[in-house]
N, CA, C and O atoms as a Maestro MAE file, in Angstrom:
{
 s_m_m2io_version
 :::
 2.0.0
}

f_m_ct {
 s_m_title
 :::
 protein
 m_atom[260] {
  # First column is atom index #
  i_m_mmod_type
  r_m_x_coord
  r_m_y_coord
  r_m_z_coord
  i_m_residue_number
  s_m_chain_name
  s_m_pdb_residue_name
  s_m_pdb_atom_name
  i_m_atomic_number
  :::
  1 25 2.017 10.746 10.372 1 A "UNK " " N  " 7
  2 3 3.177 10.543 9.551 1 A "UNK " " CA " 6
  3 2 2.771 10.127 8.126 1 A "UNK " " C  " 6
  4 15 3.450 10.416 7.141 1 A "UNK " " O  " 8
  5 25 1.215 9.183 8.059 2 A "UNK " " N  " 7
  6 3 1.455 8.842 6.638 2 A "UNK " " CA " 6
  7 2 0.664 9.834 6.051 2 A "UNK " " C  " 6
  8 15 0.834 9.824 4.832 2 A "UNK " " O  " 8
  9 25 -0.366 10.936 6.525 3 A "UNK " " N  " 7
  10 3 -0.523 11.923 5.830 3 A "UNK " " CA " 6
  11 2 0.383 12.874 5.369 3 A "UNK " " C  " 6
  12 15 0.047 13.620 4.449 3 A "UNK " " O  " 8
  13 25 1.607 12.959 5.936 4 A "UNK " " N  " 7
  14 3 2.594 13.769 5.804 4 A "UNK " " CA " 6
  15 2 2.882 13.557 4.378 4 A "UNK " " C  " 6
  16 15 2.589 14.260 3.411 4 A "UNK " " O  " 8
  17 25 3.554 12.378 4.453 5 A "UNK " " N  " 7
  18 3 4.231 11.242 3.056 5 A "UNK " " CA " 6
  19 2 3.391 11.518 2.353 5 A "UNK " " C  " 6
  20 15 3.804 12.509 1.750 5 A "UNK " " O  " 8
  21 25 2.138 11.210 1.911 6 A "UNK " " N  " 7
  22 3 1.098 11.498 1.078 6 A "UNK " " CA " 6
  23 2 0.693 12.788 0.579 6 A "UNK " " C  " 6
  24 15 0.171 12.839 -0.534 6 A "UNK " " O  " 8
  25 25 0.904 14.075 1.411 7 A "UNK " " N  " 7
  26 3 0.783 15.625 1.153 7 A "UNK " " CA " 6
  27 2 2.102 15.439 0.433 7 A "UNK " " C  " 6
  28 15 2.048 15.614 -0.785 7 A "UNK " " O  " 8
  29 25 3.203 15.136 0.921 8 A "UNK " " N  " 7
  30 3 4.441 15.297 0.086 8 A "UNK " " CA " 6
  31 2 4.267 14.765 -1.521 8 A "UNK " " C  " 6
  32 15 4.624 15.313 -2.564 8 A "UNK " " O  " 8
  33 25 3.732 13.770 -1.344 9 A "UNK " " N  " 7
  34 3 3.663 13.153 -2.802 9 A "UNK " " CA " 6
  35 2 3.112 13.501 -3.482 9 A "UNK " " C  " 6
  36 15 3.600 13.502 -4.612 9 A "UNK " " O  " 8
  37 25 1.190 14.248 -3.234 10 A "UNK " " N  " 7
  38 3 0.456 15.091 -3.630 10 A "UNK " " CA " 6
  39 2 1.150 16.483 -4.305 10 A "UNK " " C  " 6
  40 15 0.951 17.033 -5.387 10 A "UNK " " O  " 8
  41 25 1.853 16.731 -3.427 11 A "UNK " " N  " 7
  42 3 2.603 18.316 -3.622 11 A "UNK " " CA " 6
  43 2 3.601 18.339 -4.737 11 A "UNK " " C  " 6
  44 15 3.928 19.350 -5.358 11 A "UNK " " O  " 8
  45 25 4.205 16.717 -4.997 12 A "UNK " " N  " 7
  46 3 5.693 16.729 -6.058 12 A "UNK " " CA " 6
  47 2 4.569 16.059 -7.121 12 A "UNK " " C  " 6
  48 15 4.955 15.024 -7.664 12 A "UNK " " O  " 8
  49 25 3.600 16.402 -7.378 13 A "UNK " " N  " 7
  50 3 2.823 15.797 -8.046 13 A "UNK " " CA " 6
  51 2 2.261 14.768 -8.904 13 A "UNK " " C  " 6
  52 15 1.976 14.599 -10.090 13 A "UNK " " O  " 8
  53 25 2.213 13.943 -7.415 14 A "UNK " " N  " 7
  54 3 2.069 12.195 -7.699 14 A "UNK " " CA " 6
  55 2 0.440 12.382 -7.867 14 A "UNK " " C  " 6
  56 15 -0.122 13.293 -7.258 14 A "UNK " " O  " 8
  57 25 -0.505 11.224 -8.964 15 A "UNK " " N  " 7
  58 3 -1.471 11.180 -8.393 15 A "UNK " " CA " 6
  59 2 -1.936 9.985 -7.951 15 A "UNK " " C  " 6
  60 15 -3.156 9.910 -7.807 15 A "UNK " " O  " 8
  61 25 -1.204 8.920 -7.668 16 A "UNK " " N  " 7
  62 3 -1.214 7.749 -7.000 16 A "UNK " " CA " 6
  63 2 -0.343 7.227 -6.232 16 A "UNK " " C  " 6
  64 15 0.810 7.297 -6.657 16 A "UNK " " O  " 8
  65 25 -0.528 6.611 -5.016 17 A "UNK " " N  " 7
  66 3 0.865 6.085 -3.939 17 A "UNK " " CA " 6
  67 2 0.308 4.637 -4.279 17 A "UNK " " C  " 6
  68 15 -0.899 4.482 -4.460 17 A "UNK " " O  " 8
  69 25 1.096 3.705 -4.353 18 A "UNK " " N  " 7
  70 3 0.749 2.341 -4.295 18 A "UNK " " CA " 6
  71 2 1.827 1.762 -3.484 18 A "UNK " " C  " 6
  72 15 2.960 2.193 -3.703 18 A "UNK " " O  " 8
  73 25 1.645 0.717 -2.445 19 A "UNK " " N  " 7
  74 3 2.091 -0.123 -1.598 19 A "UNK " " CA " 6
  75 2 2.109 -1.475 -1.740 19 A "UNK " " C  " 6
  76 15 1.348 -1.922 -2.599 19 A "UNK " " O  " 8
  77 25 2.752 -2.218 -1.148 20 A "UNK " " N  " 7
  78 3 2.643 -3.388 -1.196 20 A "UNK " " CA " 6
  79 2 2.818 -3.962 0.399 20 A "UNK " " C  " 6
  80 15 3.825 -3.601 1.008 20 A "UNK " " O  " 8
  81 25 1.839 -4.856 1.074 21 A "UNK " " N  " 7
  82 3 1.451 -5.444 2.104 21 A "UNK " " CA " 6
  83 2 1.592 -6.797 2.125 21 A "UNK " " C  " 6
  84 15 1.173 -7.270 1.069 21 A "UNK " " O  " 8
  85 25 2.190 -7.998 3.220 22 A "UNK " " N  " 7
  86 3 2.088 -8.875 3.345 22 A "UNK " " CA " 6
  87 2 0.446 -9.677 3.107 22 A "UNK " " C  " 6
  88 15 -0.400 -8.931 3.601 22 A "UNK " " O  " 8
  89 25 0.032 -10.485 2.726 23 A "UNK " " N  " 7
  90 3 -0.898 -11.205 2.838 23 A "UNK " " CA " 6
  91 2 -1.428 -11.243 3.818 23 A "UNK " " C  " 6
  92 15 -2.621 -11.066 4.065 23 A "UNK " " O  " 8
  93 25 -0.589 -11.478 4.476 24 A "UNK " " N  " 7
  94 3 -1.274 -12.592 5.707 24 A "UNK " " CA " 6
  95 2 -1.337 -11.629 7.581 24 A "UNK " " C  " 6
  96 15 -1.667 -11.953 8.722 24 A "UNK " " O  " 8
  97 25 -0.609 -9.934 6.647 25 A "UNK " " N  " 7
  98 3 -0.072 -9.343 7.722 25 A "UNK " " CA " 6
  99 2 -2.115 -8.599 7.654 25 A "UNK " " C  " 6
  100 15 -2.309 -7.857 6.691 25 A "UNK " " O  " 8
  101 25 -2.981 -8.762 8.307 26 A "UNK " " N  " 7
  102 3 -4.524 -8.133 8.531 26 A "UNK " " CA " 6
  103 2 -3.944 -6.960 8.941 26 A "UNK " " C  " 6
  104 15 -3.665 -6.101 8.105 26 A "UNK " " O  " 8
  105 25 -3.688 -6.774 10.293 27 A "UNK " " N  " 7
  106 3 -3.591 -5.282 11.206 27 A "UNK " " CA " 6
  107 2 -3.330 -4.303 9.914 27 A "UNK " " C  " 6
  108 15 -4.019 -3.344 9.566 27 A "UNK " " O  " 8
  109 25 -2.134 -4.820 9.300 28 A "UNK " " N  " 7
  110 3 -1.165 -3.104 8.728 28 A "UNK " " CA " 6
  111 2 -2.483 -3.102 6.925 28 A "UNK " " C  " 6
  112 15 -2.729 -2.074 6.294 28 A "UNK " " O  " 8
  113 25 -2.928 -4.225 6.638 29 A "UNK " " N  " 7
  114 3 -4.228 -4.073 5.638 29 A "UNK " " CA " 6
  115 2 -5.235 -3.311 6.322 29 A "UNK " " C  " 6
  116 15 -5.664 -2.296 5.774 29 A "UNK " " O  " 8
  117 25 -5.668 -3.660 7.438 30 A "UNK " " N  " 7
  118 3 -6.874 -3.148 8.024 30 A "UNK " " CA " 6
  119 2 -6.229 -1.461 8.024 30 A "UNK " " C  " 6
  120 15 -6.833 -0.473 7.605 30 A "UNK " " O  " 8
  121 25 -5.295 -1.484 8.427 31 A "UNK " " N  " 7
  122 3 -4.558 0.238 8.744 31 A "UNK " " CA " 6
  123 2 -4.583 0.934 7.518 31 A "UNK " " C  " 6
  124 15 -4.837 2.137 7.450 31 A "UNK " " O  " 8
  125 25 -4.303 0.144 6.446 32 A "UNK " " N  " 7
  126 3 -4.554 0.976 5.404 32 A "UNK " " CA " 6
  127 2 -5.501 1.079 4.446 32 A "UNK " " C  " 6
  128 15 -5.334 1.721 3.409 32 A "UNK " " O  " 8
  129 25 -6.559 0.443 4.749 33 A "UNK " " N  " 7
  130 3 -7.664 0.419 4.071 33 A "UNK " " CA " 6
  131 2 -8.349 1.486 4.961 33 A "UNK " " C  " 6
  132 15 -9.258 2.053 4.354 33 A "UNK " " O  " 8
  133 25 -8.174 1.900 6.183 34 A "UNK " " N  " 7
  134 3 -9.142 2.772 6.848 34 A "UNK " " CA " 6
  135 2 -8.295 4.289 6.475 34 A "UNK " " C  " 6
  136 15 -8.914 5.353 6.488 34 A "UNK " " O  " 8
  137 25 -7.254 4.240 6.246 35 A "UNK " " N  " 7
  138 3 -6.388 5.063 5.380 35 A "UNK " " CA " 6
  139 2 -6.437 5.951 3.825 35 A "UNK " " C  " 6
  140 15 -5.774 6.823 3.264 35 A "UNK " " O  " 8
  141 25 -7.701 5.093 3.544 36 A "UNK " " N  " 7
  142 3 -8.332 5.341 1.954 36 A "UNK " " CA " 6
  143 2 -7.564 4.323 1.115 36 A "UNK " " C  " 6
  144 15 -7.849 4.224 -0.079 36 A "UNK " " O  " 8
  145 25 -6.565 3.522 1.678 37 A "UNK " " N  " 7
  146 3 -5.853 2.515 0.215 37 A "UNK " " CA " 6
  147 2 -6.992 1.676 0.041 37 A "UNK " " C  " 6
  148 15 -7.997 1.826 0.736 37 A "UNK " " O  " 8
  149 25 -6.923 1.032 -0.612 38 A "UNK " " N  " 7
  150 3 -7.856 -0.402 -1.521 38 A "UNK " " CA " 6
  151 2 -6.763 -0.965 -2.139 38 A "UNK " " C  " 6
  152 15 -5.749 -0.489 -2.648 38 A "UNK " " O  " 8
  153 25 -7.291 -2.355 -1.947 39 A "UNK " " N  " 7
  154 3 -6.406 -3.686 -2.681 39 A "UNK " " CA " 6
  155 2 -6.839 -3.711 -3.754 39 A "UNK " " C  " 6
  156 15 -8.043 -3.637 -3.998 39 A "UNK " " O  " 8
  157 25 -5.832 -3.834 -4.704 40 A "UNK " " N  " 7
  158 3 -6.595 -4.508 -6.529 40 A "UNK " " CA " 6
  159 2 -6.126 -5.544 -6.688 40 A "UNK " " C  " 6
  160 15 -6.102 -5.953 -7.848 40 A "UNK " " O  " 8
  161 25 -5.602 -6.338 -5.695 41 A "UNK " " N  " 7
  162 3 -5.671 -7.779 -5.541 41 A "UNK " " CA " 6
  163 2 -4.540 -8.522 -6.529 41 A "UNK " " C  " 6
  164 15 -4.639 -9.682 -6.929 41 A "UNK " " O  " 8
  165 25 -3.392 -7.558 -6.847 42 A "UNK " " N  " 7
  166 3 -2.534 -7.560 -7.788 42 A "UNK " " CA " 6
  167 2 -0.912 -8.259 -6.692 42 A "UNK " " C  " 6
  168 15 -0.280 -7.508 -5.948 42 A "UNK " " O  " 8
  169 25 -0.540 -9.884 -6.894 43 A "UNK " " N  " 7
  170 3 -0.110 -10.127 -5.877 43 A "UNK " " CA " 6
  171 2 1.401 -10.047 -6.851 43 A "UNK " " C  " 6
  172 15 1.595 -9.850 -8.050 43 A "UNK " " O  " 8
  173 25 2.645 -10.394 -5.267 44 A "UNK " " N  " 7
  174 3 4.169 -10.715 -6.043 44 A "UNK " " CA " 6
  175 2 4.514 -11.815 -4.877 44 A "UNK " " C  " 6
  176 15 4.200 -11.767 -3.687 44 A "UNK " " O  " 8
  177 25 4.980 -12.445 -5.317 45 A "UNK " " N  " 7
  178 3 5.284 -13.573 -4.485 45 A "UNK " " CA " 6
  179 2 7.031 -13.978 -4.499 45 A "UNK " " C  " 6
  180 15 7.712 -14.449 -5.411 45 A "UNK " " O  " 8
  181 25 7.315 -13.676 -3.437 46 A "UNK " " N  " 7
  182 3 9.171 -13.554 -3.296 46 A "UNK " " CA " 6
  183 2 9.233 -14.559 -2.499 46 A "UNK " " C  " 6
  184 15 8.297 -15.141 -1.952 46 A "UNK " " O  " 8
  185 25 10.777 -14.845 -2.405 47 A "UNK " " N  " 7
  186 3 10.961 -16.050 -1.266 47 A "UNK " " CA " 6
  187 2 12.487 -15.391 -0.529 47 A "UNK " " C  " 6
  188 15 13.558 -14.963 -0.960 47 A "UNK " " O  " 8
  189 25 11.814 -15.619 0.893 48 A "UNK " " N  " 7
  190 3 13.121 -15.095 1.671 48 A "UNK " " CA " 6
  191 2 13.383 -16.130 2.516 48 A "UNK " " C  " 6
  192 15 12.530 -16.533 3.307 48 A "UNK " " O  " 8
  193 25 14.936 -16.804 2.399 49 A "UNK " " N  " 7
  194 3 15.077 -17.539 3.393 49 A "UNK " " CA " 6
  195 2 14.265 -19.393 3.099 49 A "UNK " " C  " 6
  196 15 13.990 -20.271 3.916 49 A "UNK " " O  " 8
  197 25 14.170 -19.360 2.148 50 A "UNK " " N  " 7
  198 3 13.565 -20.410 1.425 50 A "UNK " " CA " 6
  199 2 11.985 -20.640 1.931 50 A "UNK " " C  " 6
  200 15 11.527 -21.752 2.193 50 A "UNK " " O  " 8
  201 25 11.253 -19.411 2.018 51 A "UNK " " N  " 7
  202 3 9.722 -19.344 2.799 51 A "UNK " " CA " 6
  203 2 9.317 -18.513 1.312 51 A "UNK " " C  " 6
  204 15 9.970 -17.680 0.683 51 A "UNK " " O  " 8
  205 25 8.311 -18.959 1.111 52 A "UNK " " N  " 7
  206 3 7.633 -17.725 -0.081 52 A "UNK " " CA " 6
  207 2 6.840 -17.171 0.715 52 A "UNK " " C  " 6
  208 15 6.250 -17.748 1.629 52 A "UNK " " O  " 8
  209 25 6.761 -16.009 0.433 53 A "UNK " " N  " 7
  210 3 5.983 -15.087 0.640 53 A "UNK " " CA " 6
  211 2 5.191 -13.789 -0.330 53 A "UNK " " C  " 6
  212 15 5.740 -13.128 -1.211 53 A "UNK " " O  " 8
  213 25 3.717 -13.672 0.151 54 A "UNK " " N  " 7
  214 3 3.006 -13.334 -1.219 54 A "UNK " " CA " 6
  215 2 2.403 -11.232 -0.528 54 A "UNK " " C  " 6
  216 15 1.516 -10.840 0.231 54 A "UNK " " O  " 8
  217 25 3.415 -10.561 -1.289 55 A "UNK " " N  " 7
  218 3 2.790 -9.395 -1.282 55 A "UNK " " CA " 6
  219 2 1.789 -9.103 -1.882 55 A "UNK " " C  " 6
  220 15 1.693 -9.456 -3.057 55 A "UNK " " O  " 8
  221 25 0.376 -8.113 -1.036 56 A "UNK " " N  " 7
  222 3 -0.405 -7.606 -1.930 56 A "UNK " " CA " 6
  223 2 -0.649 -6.094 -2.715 56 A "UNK " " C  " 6
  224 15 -0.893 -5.662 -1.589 56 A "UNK " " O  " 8
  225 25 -0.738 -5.419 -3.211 57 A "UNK " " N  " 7
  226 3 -0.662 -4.306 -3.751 57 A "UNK " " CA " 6
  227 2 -2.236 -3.272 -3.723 57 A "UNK " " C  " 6
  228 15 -3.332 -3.469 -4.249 57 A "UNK " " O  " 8
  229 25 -1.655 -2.019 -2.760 58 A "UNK " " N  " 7
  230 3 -2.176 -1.288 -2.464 58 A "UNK " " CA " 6
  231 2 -2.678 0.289 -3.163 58 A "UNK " " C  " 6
  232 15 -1.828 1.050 -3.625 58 A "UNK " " O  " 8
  233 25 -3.639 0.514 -3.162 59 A "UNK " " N  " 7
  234 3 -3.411 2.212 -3.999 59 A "UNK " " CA " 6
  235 2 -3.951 3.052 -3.296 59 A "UNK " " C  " 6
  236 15 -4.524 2.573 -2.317 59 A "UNK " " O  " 8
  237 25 -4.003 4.272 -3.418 60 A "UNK " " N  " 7
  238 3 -4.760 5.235 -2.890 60 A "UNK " " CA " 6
  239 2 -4.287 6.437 -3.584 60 A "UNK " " C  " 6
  240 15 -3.108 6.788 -3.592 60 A "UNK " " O  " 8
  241 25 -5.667 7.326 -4.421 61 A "UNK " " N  " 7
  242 3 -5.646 8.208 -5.211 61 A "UNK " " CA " 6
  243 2 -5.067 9.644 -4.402 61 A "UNK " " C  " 6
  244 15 -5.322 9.854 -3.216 61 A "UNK " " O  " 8
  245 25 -4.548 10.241 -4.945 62 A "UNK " " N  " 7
  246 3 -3.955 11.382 -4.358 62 A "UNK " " CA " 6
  247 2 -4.436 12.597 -4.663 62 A "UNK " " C  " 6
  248 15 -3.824 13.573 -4.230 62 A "UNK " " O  " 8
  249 25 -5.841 12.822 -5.613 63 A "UNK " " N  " 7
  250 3 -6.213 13.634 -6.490 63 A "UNK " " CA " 6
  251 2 -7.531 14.040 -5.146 63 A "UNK " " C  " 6
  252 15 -8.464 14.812 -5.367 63 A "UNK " " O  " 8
  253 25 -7.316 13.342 -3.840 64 A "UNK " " N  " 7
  254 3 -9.073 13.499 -3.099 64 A "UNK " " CA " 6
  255 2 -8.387 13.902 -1.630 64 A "UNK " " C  " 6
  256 15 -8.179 12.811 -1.098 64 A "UNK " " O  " 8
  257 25 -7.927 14.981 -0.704 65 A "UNK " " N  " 7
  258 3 -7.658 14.924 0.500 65 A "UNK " " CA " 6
  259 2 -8.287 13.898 1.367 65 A "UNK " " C  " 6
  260 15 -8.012 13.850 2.566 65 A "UNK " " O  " 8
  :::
 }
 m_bond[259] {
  # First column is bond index #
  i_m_from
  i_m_to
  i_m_order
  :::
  1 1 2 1
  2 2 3 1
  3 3 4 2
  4 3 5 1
  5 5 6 1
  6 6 7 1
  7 7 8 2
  8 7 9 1
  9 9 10 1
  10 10 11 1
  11 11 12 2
  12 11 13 1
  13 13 14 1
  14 14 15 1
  15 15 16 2
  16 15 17 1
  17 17 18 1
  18 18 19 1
  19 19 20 2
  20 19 21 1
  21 21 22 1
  22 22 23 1
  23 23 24 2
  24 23 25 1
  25 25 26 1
  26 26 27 1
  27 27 28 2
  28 27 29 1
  29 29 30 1
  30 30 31 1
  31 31 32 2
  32 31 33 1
  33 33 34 1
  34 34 35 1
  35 35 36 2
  36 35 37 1
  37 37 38 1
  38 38 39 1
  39 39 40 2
  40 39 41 1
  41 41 42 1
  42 42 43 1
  43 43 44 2
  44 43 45 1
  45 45 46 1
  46 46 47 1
  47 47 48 2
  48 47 49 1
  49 49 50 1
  50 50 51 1
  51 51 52 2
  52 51 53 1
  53 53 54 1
  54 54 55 1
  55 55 56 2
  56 55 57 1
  57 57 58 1
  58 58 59 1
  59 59 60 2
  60 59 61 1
  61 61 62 1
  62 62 63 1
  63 63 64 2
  64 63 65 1
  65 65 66 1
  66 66 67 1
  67 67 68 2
  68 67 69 1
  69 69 70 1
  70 70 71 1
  71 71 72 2
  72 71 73 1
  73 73 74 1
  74 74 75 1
  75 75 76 2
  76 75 77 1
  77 77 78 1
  78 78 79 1
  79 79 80 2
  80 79 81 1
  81 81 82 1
  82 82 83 1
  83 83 84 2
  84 83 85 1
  85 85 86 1
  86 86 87 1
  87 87 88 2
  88 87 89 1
  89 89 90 1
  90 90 91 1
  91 91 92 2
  92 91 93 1
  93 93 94 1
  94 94 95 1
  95 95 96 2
  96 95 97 1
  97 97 98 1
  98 98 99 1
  99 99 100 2
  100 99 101 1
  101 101 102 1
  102 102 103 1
  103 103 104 2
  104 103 105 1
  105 105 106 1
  106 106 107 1
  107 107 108 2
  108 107 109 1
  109 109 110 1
  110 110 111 1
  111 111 112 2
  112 111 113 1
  113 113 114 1
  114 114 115 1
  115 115 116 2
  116 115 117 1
  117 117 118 1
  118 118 119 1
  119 119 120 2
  120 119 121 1
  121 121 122 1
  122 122 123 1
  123 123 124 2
  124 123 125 1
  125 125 126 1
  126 126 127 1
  127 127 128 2
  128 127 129 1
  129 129 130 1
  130 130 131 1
  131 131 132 2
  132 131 133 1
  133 133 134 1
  134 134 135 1
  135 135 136 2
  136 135 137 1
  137 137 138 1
  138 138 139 1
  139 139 140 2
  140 139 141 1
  141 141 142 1
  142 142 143 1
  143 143 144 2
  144 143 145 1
  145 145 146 1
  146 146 147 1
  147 147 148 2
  148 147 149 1
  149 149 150 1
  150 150 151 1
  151 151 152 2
  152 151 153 1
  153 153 154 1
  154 154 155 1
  155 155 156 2
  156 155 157 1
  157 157 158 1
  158 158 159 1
  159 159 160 2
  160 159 161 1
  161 161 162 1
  162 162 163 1
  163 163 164 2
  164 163 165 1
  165 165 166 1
  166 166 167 1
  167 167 168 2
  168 167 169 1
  169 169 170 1
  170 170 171 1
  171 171 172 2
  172 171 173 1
  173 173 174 1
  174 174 175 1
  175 175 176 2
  176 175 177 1
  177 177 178 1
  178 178 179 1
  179 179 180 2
  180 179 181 1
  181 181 182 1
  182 182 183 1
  183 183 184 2
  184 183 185 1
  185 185 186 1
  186 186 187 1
  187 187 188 2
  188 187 189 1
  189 189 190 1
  190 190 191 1
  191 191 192 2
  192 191 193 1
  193 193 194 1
  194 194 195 1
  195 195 196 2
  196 195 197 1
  197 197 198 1
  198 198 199 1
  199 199 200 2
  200 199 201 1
  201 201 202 1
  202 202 203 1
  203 203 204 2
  204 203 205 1
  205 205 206 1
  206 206 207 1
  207 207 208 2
  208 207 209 1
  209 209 210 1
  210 210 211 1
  211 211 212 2
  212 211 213 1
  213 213 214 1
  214 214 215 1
  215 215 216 2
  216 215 217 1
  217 217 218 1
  218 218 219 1
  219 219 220 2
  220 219 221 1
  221 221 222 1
  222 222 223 1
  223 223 224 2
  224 223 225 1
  225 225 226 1
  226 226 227 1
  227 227 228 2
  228 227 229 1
  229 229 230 1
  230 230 231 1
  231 231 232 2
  232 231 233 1
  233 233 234 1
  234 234 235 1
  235 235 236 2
  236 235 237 1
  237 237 238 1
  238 238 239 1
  239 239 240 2
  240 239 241 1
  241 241 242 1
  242 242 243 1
  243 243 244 2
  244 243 245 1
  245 245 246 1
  246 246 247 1
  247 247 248 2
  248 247 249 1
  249 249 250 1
  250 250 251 1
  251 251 252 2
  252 251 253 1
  253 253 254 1
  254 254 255 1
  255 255 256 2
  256 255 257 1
  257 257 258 1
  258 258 259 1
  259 259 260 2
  :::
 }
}
């Protein structure tokens, strides 16, 4: 499925997808780092529910199958 999303984006001619990941969430980082994303360590920090919480920001070039 996320190669799909990514050929799509490739095809409407994106050359970068960037994401944003929980901190603290490893599994779905680990999933997308084996995915080709990389962190640039570029955080946002929201608060839901009076909890902050710190997204991290993901990329992966679209220019490399």
């Amino acid at each position: 499925m996320l190669e799909v999303a990514l050929t799509n984006l490739r095809t409407k001619g994106y050359q970068n997808c960037y994401l944003l990941v929980l901190k603290e969430n490893h599994n779905a980082r680990k999933f997308y780092e084996k995915n080709g994303f990389r962190c640039n360590n570029d955080e946002l920090i929201c608060e839901i529910m009076q909890k902050p919480l710190t997204d991290i920001r993901y990329i992966r070039s679209l220019n490399h199958t």
